[in-house]
Each structure stands twice: as structure tokens, then as C-alpha cells.
PAKOL-691052 format. One record per residue: residue in three letters; x, y, z of N, C-alpha, C in turn; residue number from 1. Coordinates in pm, whole numbers, padded with zeros to 5 digits. Layout:
R  kolvo   neast  nnorth     nup  caeast  canorth    caup   ceast  cnorth     cup  nulum
R    ALA       X       Y       Z       X        Y       Z       X       Y       Z    NUM
...
This chain:
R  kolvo   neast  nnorth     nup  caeast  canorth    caup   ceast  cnorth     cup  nulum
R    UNK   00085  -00120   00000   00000    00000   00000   00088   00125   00000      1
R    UNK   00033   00222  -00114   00111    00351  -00103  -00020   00479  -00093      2
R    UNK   00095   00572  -00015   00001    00665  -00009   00046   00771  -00091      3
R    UNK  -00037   00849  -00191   00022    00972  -00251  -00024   01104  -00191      4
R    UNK   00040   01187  -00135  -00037    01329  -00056  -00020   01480  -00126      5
R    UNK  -00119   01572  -00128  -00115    01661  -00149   00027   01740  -00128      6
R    UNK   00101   01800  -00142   00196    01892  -00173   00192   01971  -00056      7
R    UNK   00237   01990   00092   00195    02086   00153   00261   02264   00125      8
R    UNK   00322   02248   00064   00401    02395  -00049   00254   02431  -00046      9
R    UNK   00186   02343  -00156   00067    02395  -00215  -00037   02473  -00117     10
R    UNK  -00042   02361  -00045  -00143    02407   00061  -00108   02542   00106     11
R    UNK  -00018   02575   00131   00053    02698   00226   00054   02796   00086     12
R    UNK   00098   02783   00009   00044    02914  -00148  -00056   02928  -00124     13
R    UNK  -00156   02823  -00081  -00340    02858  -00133  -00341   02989  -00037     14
R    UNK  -00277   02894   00142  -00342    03001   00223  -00278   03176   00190     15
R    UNK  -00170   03189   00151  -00128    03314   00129  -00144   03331   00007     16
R    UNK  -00233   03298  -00076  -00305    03324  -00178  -00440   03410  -00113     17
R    UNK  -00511   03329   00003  -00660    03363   00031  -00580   03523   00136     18
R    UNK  -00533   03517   00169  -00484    03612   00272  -00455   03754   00177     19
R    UNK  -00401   03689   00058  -00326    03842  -00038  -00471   03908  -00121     20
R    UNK  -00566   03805  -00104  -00670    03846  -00204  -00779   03918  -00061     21
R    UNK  -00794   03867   00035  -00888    03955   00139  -00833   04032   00135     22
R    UNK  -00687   04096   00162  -00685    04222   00222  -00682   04327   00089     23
R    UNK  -00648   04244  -00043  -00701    04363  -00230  -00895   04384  -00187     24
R    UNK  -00926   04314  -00120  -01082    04324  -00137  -01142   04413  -00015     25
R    UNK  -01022   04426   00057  -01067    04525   00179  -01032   04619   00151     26
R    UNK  -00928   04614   00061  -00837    04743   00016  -00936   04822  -00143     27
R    UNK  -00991   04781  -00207  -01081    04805  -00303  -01206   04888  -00228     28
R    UNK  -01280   04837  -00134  -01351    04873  -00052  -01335   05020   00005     29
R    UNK  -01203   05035   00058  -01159    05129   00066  -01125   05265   00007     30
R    UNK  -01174   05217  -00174  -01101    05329  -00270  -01163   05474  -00258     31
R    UNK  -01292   05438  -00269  -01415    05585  -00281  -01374   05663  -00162     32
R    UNK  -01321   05638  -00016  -01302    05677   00090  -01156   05778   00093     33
R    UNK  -01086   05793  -00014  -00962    05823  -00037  -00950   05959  -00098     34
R    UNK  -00956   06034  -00002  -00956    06191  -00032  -00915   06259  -00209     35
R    UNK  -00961   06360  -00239  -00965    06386  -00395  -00976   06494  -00372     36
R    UNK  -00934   06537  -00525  -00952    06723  -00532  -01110   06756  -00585     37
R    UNK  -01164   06659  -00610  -01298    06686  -00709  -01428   06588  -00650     38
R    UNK  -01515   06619  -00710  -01624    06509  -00710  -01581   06394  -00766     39
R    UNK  -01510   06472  -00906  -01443    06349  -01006  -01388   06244  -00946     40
R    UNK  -01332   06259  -00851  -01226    06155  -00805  -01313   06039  -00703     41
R    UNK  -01425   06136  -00683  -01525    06025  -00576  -01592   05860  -00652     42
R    UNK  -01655   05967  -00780  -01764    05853  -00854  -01601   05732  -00909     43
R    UNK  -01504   05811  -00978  -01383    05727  -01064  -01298   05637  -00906     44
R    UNK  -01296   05666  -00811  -01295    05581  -00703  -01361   05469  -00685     45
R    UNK  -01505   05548  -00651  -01665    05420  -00690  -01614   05304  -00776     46
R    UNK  -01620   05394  -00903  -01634    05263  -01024  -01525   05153  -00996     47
R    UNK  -01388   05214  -00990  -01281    05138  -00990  -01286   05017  -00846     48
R    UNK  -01362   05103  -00704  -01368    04993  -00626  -01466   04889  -00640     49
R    UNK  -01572   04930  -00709  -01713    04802  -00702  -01639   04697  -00810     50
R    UNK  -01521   04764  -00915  -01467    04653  -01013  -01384   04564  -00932     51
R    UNK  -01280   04659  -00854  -01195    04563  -00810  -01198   04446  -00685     52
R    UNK  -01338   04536  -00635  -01393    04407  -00515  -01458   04285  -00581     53
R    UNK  -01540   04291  -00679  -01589    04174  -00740  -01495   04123  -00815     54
R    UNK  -01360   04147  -00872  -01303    04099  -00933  -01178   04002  -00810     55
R    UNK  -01142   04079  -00711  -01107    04033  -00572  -01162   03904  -00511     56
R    UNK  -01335   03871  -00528  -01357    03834  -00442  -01352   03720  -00516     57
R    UNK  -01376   03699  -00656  -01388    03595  -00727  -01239   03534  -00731     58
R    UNK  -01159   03556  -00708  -00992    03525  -00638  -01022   03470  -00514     59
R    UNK  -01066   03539  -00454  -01086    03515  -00294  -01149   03316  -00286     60
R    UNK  -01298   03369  -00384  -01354    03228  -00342  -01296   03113  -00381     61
R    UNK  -01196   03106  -00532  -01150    03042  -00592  -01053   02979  -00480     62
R    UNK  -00929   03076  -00412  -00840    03056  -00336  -00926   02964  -00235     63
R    UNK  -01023   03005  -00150  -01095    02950  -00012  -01140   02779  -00112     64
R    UNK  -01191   02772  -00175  -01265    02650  -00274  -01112   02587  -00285     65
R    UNK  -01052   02604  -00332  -00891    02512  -00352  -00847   02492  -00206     66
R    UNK  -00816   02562  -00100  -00777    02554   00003  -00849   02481   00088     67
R    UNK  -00981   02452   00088  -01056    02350   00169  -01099   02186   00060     68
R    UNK  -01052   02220  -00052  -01070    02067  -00120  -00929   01994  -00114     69
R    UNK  -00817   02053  -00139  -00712    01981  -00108  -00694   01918  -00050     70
R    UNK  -00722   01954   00083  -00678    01827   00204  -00764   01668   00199     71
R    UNK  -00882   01681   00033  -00964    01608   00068  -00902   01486  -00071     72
R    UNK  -00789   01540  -00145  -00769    01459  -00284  -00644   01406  -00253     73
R    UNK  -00638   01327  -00162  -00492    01275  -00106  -00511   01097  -00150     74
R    UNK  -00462   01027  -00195  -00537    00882  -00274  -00422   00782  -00213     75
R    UNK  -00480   00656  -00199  -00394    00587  -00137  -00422   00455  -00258     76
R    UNK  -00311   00374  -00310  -00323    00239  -00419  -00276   00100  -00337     77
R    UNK  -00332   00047  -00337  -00234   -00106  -00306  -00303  -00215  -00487     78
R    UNK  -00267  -00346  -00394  -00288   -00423  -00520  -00439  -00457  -00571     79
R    UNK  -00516  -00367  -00505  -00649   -00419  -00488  -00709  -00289  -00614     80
R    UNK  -00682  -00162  -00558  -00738   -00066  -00651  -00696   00096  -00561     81
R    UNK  -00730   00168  -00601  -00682    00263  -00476  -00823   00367  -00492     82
R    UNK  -00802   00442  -00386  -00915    00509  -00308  -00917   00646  -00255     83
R    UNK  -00956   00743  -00157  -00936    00854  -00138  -00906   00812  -00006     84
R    UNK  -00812   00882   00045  -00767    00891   00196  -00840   00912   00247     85
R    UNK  -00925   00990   00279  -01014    01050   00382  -01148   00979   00377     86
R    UNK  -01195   00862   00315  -01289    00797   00267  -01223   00669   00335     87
R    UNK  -01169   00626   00346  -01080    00457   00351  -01105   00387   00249     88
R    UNK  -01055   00217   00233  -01032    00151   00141  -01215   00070   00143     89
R    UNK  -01233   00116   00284  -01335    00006   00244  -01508   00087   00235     90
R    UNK  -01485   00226   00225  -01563    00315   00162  -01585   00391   00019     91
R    UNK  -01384   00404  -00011  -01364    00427  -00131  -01311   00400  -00186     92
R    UNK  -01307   00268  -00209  -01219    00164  -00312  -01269   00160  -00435     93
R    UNK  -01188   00187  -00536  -01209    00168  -00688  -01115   00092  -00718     94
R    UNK  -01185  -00049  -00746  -01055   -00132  -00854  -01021  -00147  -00910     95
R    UNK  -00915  -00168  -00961  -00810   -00186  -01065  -00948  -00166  -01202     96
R    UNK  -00989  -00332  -01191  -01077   -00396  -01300  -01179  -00296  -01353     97
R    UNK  -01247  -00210  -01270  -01338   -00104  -01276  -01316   00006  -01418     98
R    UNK  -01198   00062  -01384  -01136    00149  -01470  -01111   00100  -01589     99
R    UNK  -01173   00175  -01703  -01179    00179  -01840  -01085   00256  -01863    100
R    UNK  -01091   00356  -01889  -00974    00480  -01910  -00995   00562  -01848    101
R    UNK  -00927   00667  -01923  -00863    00829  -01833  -00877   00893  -01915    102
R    UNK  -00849   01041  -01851  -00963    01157  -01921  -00793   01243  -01882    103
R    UNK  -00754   01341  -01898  -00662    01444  -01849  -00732   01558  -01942    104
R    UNK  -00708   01642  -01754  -00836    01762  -01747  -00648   01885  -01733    105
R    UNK  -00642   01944  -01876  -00451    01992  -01836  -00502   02118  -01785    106
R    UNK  -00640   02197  -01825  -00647    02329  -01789  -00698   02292  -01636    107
R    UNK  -00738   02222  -01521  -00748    02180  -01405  -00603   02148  -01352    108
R    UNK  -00521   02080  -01442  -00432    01977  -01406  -00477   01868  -01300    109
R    UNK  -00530   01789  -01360  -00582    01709  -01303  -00646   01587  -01416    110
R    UNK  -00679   01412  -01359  -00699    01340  -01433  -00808   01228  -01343    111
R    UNK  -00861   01215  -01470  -00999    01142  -01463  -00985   01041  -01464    112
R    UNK  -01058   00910  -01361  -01059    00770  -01408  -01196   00742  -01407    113
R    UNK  -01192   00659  -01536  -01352    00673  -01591  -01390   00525  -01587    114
R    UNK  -01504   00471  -01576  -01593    00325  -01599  -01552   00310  -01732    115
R    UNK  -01639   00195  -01790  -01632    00173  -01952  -01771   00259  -02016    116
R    UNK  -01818   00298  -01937  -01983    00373  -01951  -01909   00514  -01957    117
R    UNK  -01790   00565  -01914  -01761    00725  -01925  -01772   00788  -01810    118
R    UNK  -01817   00731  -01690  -01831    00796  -01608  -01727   00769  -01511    119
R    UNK  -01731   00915  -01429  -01594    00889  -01335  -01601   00841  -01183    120
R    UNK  -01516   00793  -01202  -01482    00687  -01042  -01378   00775  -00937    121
R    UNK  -01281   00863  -01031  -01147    00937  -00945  -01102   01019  -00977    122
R    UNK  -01077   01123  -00926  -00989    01257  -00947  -00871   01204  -00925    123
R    UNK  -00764   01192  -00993  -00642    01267  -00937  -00567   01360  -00997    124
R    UNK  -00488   01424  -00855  -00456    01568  -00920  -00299   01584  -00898    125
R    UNK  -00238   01648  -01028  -00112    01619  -01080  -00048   01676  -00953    126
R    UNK  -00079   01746  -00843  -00006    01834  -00711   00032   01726  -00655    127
R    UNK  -00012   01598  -00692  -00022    01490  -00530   00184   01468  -00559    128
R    UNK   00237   01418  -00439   00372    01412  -00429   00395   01228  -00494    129
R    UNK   00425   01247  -00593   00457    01066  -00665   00334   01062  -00762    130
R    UNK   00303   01150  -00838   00219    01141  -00939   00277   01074  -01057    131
R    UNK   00374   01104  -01102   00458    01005  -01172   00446   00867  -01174    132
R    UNK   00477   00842  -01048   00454    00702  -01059   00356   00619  -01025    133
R    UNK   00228   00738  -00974   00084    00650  -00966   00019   00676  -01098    134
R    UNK   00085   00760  -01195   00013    00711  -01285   00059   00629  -01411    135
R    UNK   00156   00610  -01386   00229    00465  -01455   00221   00354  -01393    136
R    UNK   00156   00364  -01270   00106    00219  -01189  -00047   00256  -01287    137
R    UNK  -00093   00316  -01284  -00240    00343  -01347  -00241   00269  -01545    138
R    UNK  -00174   00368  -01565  -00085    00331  -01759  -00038   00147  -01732    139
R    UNK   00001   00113  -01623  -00006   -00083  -01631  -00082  -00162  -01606    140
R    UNK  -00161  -00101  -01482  -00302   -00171  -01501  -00396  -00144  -01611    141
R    UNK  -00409  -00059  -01692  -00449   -00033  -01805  -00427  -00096  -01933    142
R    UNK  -00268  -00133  -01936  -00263   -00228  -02045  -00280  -00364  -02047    143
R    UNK  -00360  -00402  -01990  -00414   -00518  -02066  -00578  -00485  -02090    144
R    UNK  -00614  -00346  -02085  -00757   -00357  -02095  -00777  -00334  -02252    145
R    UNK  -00644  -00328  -02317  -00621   -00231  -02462  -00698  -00379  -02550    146
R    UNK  -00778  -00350  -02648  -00817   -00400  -02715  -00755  -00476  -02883    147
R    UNK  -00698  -00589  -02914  -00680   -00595  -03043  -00722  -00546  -03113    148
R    UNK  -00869  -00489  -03153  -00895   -00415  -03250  -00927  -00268  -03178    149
R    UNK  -00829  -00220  -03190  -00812   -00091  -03142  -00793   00052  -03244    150
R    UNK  -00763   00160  -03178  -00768    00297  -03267  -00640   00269  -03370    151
R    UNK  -00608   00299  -03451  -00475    00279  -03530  -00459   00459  -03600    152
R    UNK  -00569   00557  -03564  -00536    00694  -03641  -00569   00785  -03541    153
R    UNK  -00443   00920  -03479  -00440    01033  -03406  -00434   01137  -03466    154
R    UNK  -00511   01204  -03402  -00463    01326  -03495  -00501   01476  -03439    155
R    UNK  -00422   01533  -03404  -00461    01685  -03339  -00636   01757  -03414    156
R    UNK  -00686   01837  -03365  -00783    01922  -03402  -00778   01999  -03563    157
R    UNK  -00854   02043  -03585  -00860    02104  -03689  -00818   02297  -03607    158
R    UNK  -00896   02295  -03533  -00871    02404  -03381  -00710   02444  -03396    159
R    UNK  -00634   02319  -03365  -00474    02367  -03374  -00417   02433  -03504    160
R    UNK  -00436   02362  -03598  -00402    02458  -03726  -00481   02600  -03743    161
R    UNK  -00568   02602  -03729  -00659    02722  -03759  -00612   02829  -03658    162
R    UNK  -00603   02764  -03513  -00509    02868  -03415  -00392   02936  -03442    163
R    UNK  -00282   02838  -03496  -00193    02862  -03537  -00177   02936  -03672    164
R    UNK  -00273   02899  -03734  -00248    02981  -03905  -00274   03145  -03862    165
R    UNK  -00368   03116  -03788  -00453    03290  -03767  -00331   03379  -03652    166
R    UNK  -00265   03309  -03575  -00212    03386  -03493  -00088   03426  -03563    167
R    UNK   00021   03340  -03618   00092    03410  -03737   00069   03507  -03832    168
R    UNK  -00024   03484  -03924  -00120    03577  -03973  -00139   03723  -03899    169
R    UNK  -00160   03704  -03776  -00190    03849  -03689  -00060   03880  -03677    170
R    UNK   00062   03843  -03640   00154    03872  -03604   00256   03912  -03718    171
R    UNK   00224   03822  -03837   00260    03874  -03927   00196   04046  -03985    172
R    UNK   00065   04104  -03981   00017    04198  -03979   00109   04297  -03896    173
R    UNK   00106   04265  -03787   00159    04391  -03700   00327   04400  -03682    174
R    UNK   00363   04298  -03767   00533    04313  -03789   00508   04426  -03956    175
R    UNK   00412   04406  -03971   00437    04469  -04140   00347   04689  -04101    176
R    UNK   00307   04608  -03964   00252    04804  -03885   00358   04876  -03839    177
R    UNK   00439   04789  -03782   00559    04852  -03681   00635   04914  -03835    178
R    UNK   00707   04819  -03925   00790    04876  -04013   00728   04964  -04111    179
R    UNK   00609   04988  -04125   00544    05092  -04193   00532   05249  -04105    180
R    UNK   00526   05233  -04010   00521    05339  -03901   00646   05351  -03814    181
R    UNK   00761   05351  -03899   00872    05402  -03918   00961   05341  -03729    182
R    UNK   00845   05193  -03710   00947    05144  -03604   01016   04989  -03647    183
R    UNK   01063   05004  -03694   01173    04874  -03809   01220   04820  -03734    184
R    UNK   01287   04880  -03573   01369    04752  -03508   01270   04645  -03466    185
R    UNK   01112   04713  -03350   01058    04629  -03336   00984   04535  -03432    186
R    UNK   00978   04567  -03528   00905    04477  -03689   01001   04383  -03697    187
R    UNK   01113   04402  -03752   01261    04290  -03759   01265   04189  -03626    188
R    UNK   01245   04227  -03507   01253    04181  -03377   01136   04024  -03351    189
R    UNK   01027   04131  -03397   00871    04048  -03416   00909   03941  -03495    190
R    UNK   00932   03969  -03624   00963    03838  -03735   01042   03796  -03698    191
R    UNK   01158   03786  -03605   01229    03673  -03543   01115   03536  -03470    192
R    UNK   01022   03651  -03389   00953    03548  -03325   00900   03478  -03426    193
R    UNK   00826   03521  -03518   00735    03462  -03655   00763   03344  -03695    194
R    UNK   00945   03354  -03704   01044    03271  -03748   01013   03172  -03649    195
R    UNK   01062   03180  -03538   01007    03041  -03436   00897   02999  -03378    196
R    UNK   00815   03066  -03411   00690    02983  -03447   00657   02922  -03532    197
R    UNK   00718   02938  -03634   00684    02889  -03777   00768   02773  -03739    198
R    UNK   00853   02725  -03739   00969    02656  -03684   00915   02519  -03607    199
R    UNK   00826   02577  -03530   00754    02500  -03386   00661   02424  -03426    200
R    UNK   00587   02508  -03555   00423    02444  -03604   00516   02360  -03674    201
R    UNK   00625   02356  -03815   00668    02271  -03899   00694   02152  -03832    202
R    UNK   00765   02150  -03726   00822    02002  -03635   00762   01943  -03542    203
R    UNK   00659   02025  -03526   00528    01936  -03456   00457   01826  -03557    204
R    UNK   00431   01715  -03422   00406    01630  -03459   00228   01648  -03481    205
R    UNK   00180   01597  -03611   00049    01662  -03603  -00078   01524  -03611    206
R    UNK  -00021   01427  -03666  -00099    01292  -03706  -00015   01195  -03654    207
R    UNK  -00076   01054  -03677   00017    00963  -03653  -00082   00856  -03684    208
R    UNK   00007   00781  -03766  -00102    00627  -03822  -00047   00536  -03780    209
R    UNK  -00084   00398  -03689  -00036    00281  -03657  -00086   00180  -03740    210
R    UNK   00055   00080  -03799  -00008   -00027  -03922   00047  -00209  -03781    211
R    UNK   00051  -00233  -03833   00127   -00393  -03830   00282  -00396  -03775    212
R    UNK   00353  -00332  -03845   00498   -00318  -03862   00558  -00213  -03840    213
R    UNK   00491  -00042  -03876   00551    00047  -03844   00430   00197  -03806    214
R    UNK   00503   00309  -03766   00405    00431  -03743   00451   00538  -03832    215
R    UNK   00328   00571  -03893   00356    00726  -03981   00317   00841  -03902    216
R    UNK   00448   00889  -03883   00412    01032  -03836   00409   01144  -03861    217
R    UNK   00334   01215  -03916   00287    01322  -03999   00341   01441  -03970    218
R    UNK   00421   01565  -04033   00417    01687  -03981   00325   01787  -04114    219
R    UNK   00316   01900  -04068   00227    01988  -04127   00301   01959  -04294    220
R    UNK   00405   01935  -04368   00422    01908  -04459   00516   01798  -04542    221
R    UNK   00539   01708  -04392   00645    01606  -04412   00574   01492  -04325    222
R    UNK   00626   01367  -04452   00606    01247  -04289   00725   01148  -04256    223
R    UNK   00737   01082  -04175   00821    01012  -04099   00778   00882  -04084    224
R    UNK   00872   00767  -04111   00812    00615  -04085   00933   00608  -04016    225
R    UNK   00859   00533  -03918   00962    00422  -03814   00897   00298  -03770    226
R    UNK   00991   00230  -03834   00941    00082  -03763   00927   00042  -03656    227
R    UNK   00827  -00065  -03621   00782   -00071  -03490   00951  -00134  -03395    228
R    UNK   01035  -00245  -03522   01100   -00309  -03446   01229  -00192  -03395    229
R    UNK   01205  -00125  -03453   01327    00004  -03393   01321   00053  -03266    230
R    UNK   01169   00047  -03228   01168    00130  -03107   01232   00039  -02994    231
R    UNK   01271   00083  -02906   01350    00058  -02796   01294   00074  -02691    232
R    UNK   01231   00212  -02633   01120    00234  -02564   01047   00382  -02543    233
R    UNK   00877   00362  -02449   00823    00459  -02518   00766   00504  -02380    234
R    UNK   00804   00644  -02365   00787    00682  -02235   00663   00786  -02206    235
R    UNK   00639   00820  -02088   00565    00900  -02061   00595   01052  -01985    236
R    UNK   00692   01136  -02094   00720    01247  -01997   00606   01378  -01927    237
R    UNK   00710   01477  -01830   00623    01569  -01816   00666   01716  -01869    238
R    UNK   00636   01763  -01939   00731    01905  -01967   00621   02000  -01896    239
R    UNK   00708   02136  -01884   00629    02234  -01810   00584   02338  -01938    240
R    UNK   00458   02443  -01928   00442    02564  -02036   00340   02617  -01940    241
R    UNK   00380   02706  -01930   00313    02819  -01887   00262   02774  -01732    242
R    UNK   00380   02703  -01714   00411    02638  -01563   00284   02543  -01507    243
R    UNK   00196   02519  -01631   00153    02367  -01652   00236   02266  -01661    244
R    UNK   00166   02119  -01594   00241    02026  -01612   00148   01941  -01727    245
R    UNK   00218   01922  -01829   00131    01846  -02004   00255   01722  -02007    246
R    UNK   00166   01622  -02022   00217    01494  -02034   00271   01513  -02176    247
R    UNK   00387   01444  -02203   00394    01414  -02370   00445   01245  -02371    248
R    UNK   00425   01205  -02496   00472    01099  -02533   00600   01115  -02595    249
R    UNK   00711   01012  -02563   00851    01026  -02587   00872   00868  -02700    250
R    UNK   00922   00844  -02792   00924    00718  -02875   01090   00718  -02879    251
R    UNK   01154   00651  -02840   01317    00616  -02861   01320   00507  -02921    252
R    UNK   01374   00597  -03072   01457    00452  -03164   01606   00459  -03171    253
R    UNK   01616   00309  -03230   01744    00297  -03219   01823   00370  -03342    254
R    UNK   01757   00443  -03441   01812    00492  -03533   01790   00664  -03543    255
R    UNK   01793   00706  -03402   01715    00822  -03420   01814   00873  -03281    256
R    UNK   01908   00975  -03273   01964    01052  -03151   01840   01118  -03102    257
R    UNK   01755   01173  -03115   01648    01242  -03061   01491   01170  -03030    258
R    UNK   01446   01155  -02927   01329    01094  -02932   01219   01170  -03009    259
R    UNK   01133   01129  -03028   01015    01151  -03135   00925   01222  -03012    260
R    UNK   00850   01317  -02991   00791    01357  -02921   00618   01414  -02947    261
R    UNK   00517   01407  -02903   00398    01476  -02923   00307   01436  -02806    262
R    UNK   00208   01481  -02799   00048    01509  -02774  -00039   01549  -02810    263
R    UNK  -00148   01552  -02730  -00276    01640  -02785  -00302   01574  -02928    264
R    UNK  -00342   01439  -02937  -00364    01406  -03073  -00497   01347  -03095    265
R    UNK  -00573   01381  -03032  -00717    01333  -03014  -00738   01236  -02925    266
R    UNK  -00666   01209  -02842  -00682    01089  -02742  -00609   01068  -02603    267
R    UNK  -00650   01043  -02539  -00585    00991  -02358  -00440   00978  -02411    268
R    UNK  -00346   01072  -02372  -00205    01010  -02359  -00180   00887  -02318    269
R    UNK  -00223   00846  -02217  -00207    00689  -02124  -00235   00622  -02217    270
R    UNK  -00348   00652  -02298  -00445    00528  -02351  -00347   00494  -02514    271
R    UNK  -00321   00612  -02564  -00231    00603  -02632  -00091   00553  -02654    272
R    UNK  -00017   00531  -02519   00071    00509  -02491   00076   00371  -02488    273
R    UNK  -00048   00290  -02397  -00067    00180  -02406  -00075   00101  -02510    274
R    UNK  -00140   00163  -02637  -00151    00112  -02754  -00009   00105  -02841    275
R    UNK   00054   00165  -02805   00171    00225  -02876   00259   00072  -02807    276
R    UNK   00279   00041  -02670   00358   -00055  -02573   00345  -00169  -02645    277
R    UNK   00169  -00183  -02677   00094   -00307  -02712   00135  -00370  -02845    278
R    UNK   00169  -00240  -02914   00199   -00282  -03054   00379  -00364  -03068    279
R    UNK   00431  -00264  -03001   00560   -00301  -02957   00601  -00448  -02894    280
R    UNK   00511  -00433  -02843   00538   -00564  -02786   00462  -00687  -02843    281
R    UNK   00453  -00708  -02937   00332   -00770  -03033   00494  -00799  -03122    282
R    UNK   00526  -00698  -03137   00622   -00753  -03290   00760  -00792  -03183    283
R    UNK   00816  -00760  -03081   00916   -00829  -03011   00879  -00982  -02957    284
R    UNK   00807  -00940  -02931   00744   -01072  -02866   00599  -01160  -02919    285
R    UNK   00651  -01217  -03066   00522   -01269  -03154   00484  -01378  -03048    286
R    UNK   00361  -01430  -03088   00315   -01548  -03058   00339  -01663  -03150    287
């Protein structure tokens, strides 16, 4: 039996989170009260405090709502299934067998374990201390639920390209405003960035087809085959952006110095991953 626990760092941010946001909401409260040369300054006080208290408080509740659920998403696994701490094993046991798949919620940071019906059985949340490795205890009990006739085609949104086309596009616009309005360093500066974005969308991984023998992996104008028997192994990292934690999938071949990397391809990383193991291990290990 292991126990995974909330982060107490975390806990202690929330509370001086809830502490920094009461006293902006006492302090907002306060604005209209703040001596002026005019009337003017009374009502433009007003407005600015009724904004910044409702905008305060909705911080406030968020902070108080995180700070009293935490102590409650602390999960404990043995070989049976695992459960919520504060519930016990023999109130809130979910087993192994139960769990169909997983859901990852990245704008929560947090992940779903779902029935075969879709519905959920468990939160867990990426703060807990050994998330790593409860959810690669999770990604093994999972693979054997993977099906022979399974998904064989991923593929990002239509959403991602269209995001990406349009935000270049804008940025391209306002690199072509700056150097028209006689500011050229920042225009030149901008199209550097342009440049690595453009860069970022080309080598992203955007599709990916699984056959028998090998995977095609698609970029916005190139594709890539690697055979299944190349791979070596296929991991589950975590990279950080925008000080999110986003799972990616890592593929190490033996003919490749750089691992193959993506997400976000229409499907459960885990679940994907599993399929990816399954295949692998299908052609190492025939029957």
C-alpha cells in the first residue's frame, strides 16, 4: 500500500493566496473613501472599487474553494485498486478492474478515471507528491484492458491549425505596422519570433497512423516512418508551459539521436501510450 499526498508547499500558497486576495478586497472597498480634489475623483474611485472588489472576491472564493478541497484529494493504491484517503479503502475503493480509461483535465491539471460507460470513479490531481509514478502504476493496469482491434489513427484538431495559421497571420500583420510606421527595429525583432513559431508548427508532430509493422508520423508538410522493431522504448514524460504540467509521449529509436515527441492528438495520452507498448510488444514478442 502507497500513499500519494497533497503537496503541503501547495497548501501553504493557497493560504497566502486567500490572505493576499482579502486584504485587495478590503483594500478596493476602501477606494471611494480616499480623499480627492474633485467630485471626479469620488464617482472614478466608486467605479474602480465596485470593479476591483468583485473581481477580488472571485480570487478570494477560488483561493478558499482550492484551500478547503485539497486536504480532501490525497489517494492511497495497493494491489487491490486505490481510493481517497479521507474515505478509507473500504468506503472508497475503486478497482483496478473497474477502470476503463482516463480523461486528463490539463487546464485543471488534473486526471480522470472513468468506468467503460464514461463515467468517473477518481480525481487525481497532478499536485499529489509521486504522481509520476501512480500514474504509470495506473498506464499498467491499463494495459491489458487495450483492445486488439483498437484505434490505429491520431490526430490533433482542426482548432490547432486554424489557431496557429490565424495567430501568425496576426503577427505577421503587426510586424508589417511597426515597419510601416517608421518602427523597423521592433518589426525585424517580431519576425524573429514569426520565425520560431513557424519553426515550432513545422516540427510538430500533427498525425500519426499505426499499421502492423511500423508508425507514420505526420508533420504539417512532411512524414516520418519508423518501424515498430526500432523502437526501444516509449515513455511518458512531463514538460512544463506556462508552468503547466502536459504529459507528452517520448518514442526512442534505435536509429534516431532524438526521441520523437507529441500530444494532444485526439486521445488519452495513457491510452495512447498503451496502444503504442501493445503494438511493440506484439512484434518483439510474436506469438
Amino acid at each position: 500500500m502507497q500513499e500519494f499526498n497533497i503537496d503541503k508547499r501547495l497548501i501553504t500558497l493557497m493560504k497566502f493566496c486567500l490572505i493576499f486576495f482579502v486584504v485587495l478586497m478590503v483594500s478596493s472597498l476602501m477606494m471611494p473613501f480616499i480623499p480627492g480634489e474633485a467630485d471626479e475623483d469620488f464617482y472614478a474611485n466608486l467605479r474602480a472599487s465596485i470593479f476591483g472588489f468583485v473581481v477580488c472576491s472571485g480570487f478570494t472564493a477560488l483561493a478558499y474553494y482550492l484551500l478547503r478541497k485539497l486536504p480532501y484529494t490525497n489517494v492511497v493504491a495497493d494491489n487491490d485498486g486505490l481510493w481517497y484517503k479521507h474515505l478509507g479503502k473500504e468506503r472508497g475503493l475503486v478497482r483496478w478492474r473497474d477502470i476503463s480509461s482516463v480523461k486528463q483535465r490539463l487546464f485543471l491539471q488534473s486526471m480522470d478515471l472513468l468506468d467503460e460507460h464514461g463515467k468517473q470513479l477518481l480525481r487525481i490531481e497532478y499536485q499529489l507528491i509521486g504522481f509520476p509514478l501512480l500514474r504509470a502504476t495506473i498506464a499498467d493496469k491499463l494495459l491489458a484492458s487495450v483492445q486488439t482491434e483498437h484505434q490505429t489513427y491520431f490526430c490533433k484538431s482542426k482548432t490547432y491549425h486554424l489557431f496557429n495559421v490565424i495567430s501568425l497571420l496576426l503577427m505577421l500583420a503587426g510586424c508589417v505596422y511597426l515597419i510601416f510606421n517608421d518602427r523597423e527595429l521592433l518589426g525585424y525583432s517580431a519576425i524573429l519570433i514569426i520565425l520560431l513559431g513557424l519553426h515550432e508548427y513545422f516540427t510538430t508532430i500533427v498525425s500519426l497512423r499505426l499499421t502492423e509493422k511500423k508508425v507514420e508520423m505526420s508533420y504539417p508538410f512532411t512524414k516520418k516512418y519508423l518501424s515498430l522493431s526500432d523502437i526501444v522504448d516509449i515513455q511518458l514524460v512531463d514538460i512544463f508551459d506556462n508552468s503547466n504540467l502536459i504529459p507528452q509521449i517520448w518514442i526512442v529509436s534505435s536509429h534516431a539521436k532524438k526521441p520523437y515527441r507529441f500530444n494532444r492528438l485526439g486521445v488519452d495520452e495513457i491510452g495512447l501510450l498503451n496502444i503504442l507498448r501493445k503494438a511493440v510488444h506484439k512484434i518483439h514478442h510474436p506469438q
